[in-house]
N, C-alpha and C positions, 0 to 999 in steps of 0.2 A: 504494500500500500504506500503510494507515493503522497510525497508535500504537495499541495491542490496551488497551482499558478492563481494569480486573482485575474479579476476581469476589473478593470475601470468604467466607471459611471460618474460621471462629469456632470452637475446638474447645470441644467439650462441656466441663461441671464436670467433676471430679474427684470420684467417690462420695465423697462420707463418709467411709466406712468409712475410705480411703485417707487422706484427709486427718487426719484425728483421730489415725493412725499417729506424727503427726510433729506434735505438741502448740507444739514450738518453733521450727517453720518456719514464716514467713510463708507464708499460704494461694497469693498469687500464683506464688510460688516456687515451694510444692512442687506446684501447677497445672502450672507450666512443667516439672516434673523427669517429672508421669504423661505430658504431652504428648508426653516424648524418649522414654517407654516405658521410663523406670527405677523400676519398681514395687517389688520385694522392701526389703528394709530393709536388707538387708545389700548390696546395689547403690547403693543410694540413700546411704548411710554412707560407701561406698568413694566416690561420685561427690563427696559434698561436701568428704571429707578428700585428696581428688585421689591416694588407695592405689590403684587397679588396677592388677593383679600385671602386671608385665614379666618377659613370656614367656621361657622358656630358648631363647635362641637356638639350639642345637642341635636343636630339634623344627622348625626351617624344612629341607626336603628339601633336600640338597645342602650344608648345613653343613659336613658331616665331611669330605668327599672337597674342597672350595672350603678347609678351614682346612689339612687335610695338607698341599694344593700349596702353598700361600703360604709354610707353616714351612719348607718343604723348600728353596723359593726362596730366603727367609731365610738359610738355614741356609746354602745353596751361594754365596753372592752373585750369585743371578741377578739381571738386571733386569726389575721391575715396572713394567708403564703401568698408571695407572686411567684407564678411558677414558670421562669421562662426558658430560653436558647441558649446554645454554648458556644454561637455565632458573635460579631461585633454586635448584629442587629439586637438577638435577644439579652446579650449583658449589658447593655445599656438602656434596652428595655426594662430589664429588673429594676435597676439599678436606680433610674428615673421612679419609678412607680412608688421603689421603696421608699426614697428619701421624702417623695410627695407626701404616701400618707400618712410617714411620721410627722412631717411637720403638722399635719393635719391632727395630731394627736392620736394617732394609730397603733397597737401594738402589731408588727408586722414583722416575718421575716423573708427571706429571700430562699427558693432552692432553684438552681439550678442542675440539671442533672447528667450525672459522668457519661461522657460521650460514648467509653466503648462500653462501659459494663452495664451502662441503662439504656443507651442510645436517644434518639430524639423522640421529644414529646412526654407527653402523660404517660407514667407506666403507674399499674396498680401497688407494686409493693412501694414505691415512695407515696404514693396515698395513703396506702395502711398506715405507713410510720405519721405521716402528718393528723393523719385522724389520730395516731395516739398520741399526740403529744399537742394534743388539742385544739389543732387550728379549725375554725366553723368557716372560712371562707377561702378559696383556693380564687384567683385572678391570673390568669392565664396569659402571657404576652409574647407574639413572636410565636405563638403553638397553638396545639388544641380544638383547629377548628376540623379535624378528622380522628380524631378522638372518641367517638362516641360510648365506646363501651368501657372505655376510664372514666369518664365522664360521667354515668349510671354507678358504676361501684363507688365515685364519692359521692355522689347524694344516698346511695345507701350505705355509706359509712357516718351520713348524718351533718355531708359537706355540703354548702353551695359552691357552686360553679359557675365565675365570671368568665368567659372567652374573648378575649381580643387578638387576633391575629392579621392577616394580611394577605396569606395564604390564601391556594384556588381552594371553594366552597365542595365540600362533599355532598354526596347525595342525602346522607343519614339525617335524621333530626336530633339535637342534642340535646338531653335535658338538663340546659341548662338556667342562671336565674336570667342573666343576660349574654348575647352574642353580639362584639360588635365587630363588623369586619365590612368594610364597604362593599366586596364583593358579593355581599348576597343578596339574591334576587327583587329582593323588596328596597334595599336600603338607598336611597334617594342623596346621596351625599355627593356634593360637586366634584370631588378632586376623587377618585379610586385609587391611588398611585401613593398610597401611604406606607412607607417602611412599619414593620413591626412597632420600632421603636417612635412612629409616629401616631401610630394609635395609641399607646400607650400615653403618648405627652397628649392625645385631645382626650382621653380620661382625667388626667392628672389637671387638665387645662377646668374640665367639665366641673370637676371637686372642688378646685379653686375660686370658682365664681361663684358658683353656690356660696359658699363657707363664706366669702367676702359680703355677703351680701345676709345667710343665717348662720353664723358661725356654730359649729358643733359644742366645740368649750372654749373656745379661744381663735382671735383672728390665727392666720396658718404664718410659719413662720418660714413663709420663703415668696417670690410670687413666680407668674409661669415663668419670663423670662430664665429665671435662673436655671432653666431647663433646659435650656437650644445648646449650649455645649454638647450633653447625650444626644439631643436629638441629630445633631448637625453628622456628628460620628455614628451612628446607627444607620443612617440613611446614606450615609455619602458611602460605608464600608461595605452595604448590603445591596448597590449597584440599582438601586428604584430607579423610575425617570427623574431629573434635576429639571423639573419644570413645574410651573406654576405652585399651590400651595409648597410644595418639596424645595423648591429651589428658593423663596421667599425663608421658609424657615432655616436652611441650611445655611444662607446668607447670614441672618442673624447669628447663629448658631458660631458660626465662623468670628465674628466679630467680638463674640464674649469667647469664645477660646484664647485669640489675638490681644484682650483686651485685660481680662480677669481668669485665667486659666486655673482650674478647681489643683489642688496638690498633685493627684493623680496625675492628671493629663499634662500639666507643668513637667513633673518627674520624666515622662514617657516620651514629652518634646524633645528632654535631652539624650534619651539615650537613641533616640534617633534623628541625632541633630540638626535639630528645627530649631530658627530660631524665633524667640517670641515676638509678633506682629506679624509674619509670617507665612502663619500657616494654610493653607489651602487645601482645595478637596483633594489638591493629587498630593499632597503631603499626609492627609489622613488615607488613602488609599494603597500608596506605598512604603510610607513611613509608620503612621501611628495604628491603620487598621490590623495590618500583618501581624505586631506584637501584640494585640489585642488577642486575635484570632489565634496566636499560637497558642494560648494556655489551656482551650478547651481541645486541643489538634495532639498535642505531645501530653498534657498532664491534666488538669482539671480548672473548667472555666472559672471557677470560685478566686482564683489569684487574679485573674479580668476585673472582676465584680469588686473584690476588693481595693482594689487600684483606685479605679472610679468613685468611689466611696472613701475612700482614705482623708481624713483629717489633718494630719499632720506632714509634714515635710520630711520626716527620719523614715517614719512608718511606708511613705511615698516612693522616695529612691529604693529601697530598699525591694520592695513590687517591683517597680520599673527594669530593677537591674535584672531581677528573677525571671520578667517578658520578653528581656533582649534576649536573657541565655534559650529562655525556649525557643525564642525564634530562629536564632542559629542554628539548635536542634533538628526545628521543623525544617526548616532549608537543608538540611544534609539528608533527613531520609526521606524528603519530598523530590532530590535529585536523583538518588538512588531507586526508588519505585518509578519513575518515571522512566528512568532509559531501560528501567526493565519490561514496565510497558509498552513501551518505545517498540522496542525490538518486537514482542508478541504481537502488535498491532501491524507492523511493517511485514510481520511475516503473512498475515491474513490476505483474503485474496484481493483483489487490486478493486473490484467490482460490488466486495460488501457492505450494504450502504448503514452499517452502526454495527462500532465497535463494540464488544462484550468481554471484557476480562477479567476473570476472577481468580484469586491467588490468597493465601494463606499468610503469605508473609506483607501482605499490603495495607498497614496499617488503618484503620478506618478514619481516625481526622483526617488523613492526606488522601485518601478517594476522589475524592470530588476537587482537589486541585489538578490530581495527574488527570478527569475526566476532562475538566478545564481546558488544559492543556494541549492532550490528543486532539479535543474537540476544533479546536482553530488550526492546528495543524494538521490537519487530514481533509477538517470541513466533513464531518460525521459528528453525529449523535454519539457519545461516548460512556457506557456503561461502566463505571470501576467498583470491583465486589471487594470486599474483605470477608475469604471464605475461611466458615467457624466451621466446627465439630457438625454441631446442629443446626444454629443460624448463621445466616449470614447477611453482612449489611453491607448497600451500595450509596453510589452516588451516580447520577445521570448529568448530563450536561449535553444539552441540543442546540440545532441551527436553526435559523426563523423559520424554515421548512416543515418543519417536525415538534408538535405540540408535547414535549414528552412527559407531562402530568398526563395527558389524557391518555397516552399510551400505556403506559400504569395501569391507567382507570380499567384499562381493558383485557391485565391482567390480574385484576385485583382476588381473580381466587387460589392466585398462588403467591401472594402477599400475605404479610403478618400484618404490617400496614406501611402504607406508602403517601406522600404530599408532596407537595413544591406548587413550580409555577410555568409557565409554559416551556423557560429556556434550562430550567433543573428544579433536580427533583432527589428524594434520599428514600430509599427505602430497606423494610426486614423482611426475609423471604427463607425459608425451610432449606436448608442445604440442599437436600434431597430434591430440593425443586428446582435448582439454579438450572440445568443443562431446557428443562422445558421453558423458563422464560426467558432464556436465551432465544430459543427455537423462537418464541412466541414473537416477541420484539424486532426479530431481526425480518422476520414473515411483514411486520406492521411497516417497518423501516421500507421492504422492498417495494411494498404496496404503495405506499403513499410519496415514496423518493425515486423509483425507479425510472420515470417518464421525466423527470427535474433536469437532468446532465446537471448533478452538484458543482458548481462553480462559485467560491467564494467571491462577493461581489465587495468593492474598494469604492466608493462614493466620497466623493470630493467637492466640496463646497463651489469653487471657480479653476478654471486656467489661467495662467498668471506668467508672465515674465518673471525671471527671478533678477534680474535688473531694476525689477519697481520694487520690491521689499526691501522695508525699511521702518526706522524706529516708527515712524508715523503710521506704518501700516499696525506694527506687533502692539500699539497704544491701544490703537481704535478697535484691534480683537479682543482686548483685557477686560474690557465691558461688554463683552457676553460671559465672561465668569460668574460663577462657578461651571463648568467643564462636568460634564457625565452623561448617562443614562439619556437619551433622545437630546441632550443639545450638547452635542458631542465638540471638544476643540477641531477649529476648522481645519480641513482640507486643503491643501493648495498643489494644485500638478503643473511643473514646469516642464517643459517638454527640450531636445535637442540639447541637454548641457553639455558642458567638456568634462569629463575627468582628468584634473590635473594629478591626483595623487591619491593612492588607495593602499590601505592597510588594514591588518586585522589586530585586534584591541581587545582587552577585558582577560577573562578566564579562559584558558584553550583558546584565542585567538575566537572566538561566538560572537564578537560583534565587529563593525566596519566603522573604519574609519576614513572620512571621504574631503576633498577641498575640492571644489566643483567651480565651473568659471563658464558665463554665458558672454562671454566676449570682452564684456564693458566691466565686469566684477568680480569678486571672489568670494565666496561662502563654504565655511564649516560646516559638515554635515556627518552627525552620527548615526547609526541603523542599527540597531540593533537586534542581537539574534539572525544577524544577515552575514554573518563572519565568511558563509563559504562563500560569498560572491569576489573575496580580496585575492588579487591577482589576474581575477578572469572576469573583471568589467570590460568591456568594450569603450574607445575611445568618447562615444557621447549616448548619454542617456537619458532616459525619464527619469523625472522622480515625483513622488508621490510624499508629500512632509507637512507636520505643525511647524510653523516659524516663532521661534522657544528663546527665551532668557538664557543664556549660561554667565553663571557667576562663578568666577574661578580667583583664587589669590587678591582679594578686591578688585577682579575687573568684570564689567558688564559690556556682552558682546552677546549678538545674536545670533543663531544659529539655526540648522534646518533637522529638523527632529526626523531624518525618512523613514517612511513607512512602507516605502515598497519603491523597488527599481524594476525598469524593463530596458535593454537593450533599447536603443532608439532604432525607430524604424517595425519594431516589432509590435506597437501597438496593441492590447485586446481590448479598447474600446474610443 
């Protein structure tokens, strides 16, 4: 199975008409704003000044009846669990919820649960333990909404059960006291596109406005704001779209991290040196998310959780420094599962349109990076198991082609239980059953992929001279920041450059290092993960690049971030 060539898709100009709207926007800009389909003025206004209206939490279904139980609990001193992920999205989901409805005057505590020996979601024996140790309200975040028969055994263990998740809706009914999850079919809520950790902040938002207006015993001793740090990290790490309500909060979020950073997250700037005013979503997505992510992947999420939570400054470094070592960890045997999967996948046949590999020694936090990974480099559907004795657990990761929740859905009777979302998905599956949902999945893949001709497709905001870039250009694109999920940093394809000088860089020589010259200029350009192209570039090429900040020894110069080269002349679109 070979690496999949891309295809380029160049989106058209922007009429006229459109552009002359906005007399003071650079044209590249507001090129990239028609591309995201923000056309009106008054979208395009609210997009640049990062206003889009944050929804009343109360119009998410399930609010009213999820905020009465909580007050009441409040009120009575029951005990609250929030029970959430071991992902960035759900420990900051806990995390957020916890501190909420302590300040609230809440007796509450946190579980989180151990990724290989519980796996994800609800399981029954950490509900017995919480039933014995008295909690009357379980709140759900980042999970739960395919749950249903955990969800029965704690209300007969004498639990209520709040659900807020984010995840696609199952067929089952839950009995629960409330469900809030915008995805389901009744719920009427503007924005759908909410990280785990963003429902949890319109609870937390929902309880706070109440209280401020009937206080339970006392006004609450924090307000929402103090929240957008978790939320900004929960959203930005768990890949949602960065637009509208999402990208409004993340903004803010962003600015109290930059501004007033909790211990935790101060601590964690540094060991992945950021510096403070700084930080951005690609800095929490490559710097701050990863160490986050590592302690539920190599050890257990609870040192996440606590980080974020952390009070003090001694107690802070000390987590931080624990996050760094695990993520080192997690990088060493997330390279080693990979080129072993590597190899198993290359060996499959050229023609099979989803990967399926399961293996004994493939640790289960690292599944769903190595499926990641295959997944863009094949342009397949990528199944990774970590196969047990008895069970065993995977990770899925798909291409927009192939829905692969639903595809689950359609093996759901050889499932223990399975969730996600269209592009991945985790599920537990009977050992004994692995070779048949193989069989099953890979039948669904031929079915629905076979008539496609899979071609990873490269889409680029304009064509450009790279003669006309410049600081003026790399300014006017910094105000479409924050950078993610559908408002992706822009595209630009230069066509015919010169390669004046080409090398290979980094680890084992894995990335290229390029000085490119269209006649009139010279440009830095690094590519990474493109290391075999060094030597055997051709004298002039395409290229396909973000035009990026490098800050090096206090200098600021710009550079071309490439994303993809083709021989010139060679064209595929």
């Amino acid at each position: 199975m070979l690496r999949k060539p891309k295809r380029w898709e160049i989106a058209p100009p922007a009429p006229d008409e459109y552009l002359n709207r906005f007399p003071d926007l650079h044209p590249l800009a507001a090129q990239a704003l028609y591309n995201r389909k923000i056309i009106a003025d008054d979208d395009v206004a609210a997009f640049l000044a990062a206003s889009t209206r944050v929804d009343d939490p109360f119009q998410l279904s399930g609010m009213h009846p999820a905020v009465t139980r909580l007050r009441q609990a409040i009120r009575d001193g029951e005990q609250i669990a929030v029970y959430g992920d071991f992902d960035v999205d759900g420990v900051t989901a806990t995390a957020l919820l916890v501190l909420a409805l302590r300040a609230l005057g809440g007796v509450v505590r946190p579980y989180i649960p151990h990724r290989v020996e519980e796996g994800y979601g609800l399981n029954v024996d950490a509900l017995k333990e919480l039933a014995r140790e008295g909690v009357q309200v379980v709140v759900t975040v980042d999970c739960g909404i395919r749950f249903p028969n955990e969800i029965a055994y704690a209300r007969q263990q004498g639990m209520d059960v709040i659900v807020t998740d984010h995840h696609a809706v199952g067929k089952d009914a839950l009995a629960a006291v409330a469900v809030i999850n915008p995805h389901q079919a009744h719920c009427s809520y503007p924005y759908p596109h909410l990280a785990g950790v963003g429902i949890a902040y319109k609870l937390a938002q929902a309880l706070l406005r109440v209280n401020s207006q009937v206080p339970i015993r006392q006004p609450a001793r924090m307000e929402e704001g103090d929240l957008l740090d978790l939320v900004a990290l929960g959203t930005v790490a768990d890949m949602v779209p960065l637009t509208g309500e999402n990208r409004t909060l993340v903004i803010q979020g962003l600015e109290r991290i930059n501004r007033e950073p909790r211990p935790g997250i101060e601590a964690l700037m540094r060991q992945a040196n950021l510096d403070p005013g700084h930080v951005d979503a690609e800095a929490i997505g490559y710097g701050l998310g990863p160490r986050l992510n590592a302690a539920g992947r190599v050890a257990h999420a609870e040192t996440a959780y606590q980080l974020l939570t952390a009070e003090y400054p001694a107690e802070a470094e000390r987590l931080a420094q624990q996050l760094d070592d695990l993520n080192r960890e997690r990088q060493r045997i997330t390279s080693q599962v990979q080129e072993r999967a590597r190899e198993i996948a290359s060996a499959q046949r050229a023609d099979q349109p989803l990967i399926f590999i399961a293996d004994p020694d493939f640790p289960a936090g690292i599944v769903g990076l190595v499926a990641s990974r295959l997944m863009e480099e094949f342009y397949r559907p990528a199944v990774i198991v970590e196969m047990g004795e008895h069970q065993s657990r995977g990770s899925a990761r798909s291409i927009p082609e192939f829905h692969i929740t639903q595809a689950l859905d359609q093996c759901a009777d050889l499932l223990i239980q399975h969730g996600g979302h269209a592009a991945a998905a985790g599920f537990a599956v009977r050992t004994a059953d692995l070779p048949q949902l193989k069989s099953r999945l890979v039948s669904l893949a031929e079915a629905e992929l076979s008539s496609q001709g899979l071609v990873p497709i490269l889409r680029a905001d304009a064509e450009v001279l790279l003669r006309d870039m410049s600081w003026e250009v790399w300014e006017a694109l910094q105000k479409l920041r924050p950078f993610g999920e559908e408002n992706p940093e822009p595209l630009l394809v230069s066509r015919d450059v010169q390669v004046r000088r080409q090398r290979a860089v980094g680890s084992e020589g894995s990335h290229l290092k390029l000085f490119l010259s269209d006649g009139s200029s010279g440009w830095d350009g690094i590519a990474f993960h493109q290391g075999d192209w060094a030597d055997h570039l051709p004298d002039r090429i395409n290229v396909a690049y973000h035009l990026q900040l490098n800050e090096w020894n206090g200098q600021r110069r710009l550079q071309l971030n490439i994303q993809d080269i083709q021989p010139s002349g060679q064209e595929t679109a």
